[in-house]
N, C-alpha and C positions, 0 to 999 in steps of 0.2 A: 752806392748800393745800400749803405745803410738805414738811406733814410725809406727804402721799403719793405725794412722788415719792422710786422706785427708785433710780431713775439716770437720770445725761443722756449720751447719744454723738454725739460733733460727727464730722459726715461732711461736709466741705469748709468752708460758708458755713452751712451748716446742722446742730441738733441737735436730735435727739429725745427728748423726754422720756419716759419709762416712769413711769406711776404705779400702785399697787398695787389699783385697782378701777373705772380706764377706760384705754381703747386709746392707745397711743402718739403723741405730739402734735408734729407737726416743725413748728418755726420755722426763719426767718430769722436767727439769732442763734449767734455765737460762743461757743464754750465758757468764754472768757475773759470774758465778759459775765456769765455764769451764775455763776461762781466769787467774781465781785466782789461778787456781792448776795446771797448763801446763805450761813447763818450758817456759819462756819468749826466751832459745835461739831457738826454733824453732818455734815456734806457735803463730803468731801475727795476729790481731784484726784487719781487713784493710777494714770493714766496720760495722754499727750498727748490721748487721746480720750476717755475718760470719769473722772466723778465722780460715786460713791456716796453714799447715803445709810447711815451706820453703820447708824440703826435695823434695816435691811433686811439687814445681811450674817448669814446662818447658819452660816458657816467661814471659817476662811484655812488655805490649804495648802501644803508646803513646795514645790511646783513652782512659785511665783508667781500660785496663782489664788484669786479670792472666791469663796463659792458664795453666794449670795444666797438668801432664803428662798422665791423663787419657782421654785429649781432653775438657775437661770442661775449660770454662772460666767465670770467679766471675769478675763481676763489682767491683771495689774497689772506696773508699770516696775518693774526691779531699780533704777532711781532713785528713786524711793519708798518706797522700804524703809522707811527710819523711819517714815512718816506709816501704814504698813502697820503695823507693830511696835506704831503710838502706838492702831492704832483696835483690835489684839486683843488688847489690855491694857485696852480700854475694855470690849470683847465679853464678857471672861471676868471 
């Protein structure tokens, strides 16, 4: 199951998960909850509100943005940088 989820975005007490072939799924659950239990080699925290699934990104751009392979693009933290750096070194 993990490996078809997109990304997850915490909007207060709750986050959504996106997966690549059913509708969006909102929980009850902190983004910090999700981060503790998904394996760290694919799924990294690249801003206060969301966490990507590598397999899924299609670019990174020099304005601070993913473009994911479903056309969506996530602003990422200029404090993430590295983990940015670290996952399009993995990409390429």
């Amino acid at each position: 199951m993990y490996e078809n989820i997109i990304r997850i975005e915490a909007n207060s007490n709750y986050c959504r998960v996106f997966f690549d072939n059913a509708r969006p799924l909102t929980v009850a659950k902190l983004l910090h909850w999700f981060e503790g239990r998904l394996s760290e080699e694919y799924f990294y925290r690249i801003h206060r509100t969301h966490i990507v699934n590598r397999m899924f990104i299609a670019g990174i751009s020099d304005d601070n943005k993913l473009t994911l392979v479903n056309g969506e693009q996530i602003q990422w933290s200029r404090r993430k940088k590295n983990i940015v750096r670290q996952m399009a070194a993995m990409i390429i």
